[in-house]
Legacy VTK file of the C-alpha trace (Angstrom):
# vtk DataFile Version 3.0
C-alpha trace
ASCII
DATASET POLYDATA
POINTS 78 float
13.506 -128.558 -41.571
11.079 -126.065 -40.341
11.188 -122.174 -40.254
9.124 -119.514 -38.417
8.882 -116.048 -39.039
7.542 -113.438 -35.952
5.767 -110.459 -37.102
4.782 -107.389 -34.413
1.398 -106.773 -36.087
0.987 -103.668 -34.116
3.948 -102.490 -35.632
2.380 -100.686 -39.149
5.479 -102.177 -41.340
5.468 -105.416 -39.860
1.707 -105.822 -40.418
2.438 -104.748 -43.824
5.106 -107.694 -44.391
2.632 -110.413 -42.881
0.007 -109.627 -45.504
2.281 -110.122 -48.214
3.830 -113.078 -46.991
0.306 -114.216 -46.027
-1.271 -113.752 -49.821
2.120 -114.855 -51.320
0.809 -117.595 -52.966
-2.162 -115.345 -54.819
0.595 -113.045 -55.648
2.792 -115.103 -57.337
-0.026 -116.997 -59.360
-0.774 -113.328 -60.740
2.898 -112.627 -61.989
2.825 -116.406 -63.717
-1.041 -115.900 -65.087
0.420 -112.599 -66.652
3.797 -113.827 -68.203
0.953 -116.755 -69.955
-1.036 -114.825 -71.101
1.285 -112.615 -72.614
3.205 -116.354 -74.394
-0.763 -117.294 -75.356
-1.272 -113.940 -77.033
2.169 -114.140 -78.820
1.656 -117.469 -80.089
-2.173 -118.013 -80.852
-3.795 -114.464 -81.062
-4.438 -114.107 -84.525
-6.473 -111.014 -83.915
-3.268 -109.031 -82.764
-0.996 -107.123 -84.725
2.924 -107.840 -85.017
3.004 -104.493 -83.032
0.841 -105.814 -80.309
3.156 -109.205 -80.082
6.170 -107.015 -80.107
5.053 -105.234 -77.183
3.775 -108.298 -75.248
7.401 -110.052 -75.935
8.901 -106.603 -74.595
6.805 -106.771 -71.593
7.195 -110.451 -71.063
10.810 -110.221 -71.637
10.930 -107.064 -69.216
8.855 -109.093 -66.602
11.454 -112.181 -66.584
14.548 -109.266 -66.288
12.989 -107.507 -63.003
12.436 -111.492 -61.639
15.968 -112.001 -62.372
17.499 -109.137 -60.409
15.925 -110.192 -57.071
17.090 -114.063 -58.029
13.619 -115.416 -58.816
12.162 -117.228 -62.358
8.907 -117.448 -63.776
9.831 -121.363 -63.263
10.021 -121.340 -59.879
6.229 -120.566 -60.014
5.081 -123.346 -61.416
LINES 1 79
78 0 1 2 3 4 5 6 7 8 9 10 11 12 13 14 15 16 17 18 19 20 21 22 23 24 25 26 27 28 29 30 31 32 33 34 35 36 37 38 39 40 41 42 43 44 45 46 47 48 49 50 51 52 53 54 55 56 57 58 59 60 61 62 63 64 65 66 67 68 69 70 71 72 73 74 75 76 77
């Protein structure tokens, strides 16, 4: 099965859309590098406070939520 998507890259918004589906990939590595290193500081960070790891498990936790709403998952990454 094969899809195709047409963009009008002289159309400003269009254009817009094609360079996000176009660094997709770079995109989405970002979102998973962030929620690890956020787990990695949690787990192994010594050097961080329980502060610190409460925030990162807010932020992680916060990260996974937004994902959610637009039907997505950290695990569909990678």
């Amino acid at each position: 099965m094969k899809a195709t998507i047409t963009f009008d890259l002289n159309d400003p918004d269009d254009r817009a859309k094609h360079k996000l589906i176009t660094h997709i990939d770079e995109i989405t590595f970002v979102l998973w590098e962030l929620d690890e290193y956020m787990r990695r500081a949690v787990k192994y960070d010594e050097t961080k406070n329980e502060e610190y790891k409460q925030a990162y498990c807010d932020l992680r936790e916060y990260l996974r939520e937004l994902l959610t709403e637009k039907g997505l998952s950290i695990e569909l990454i990678n």
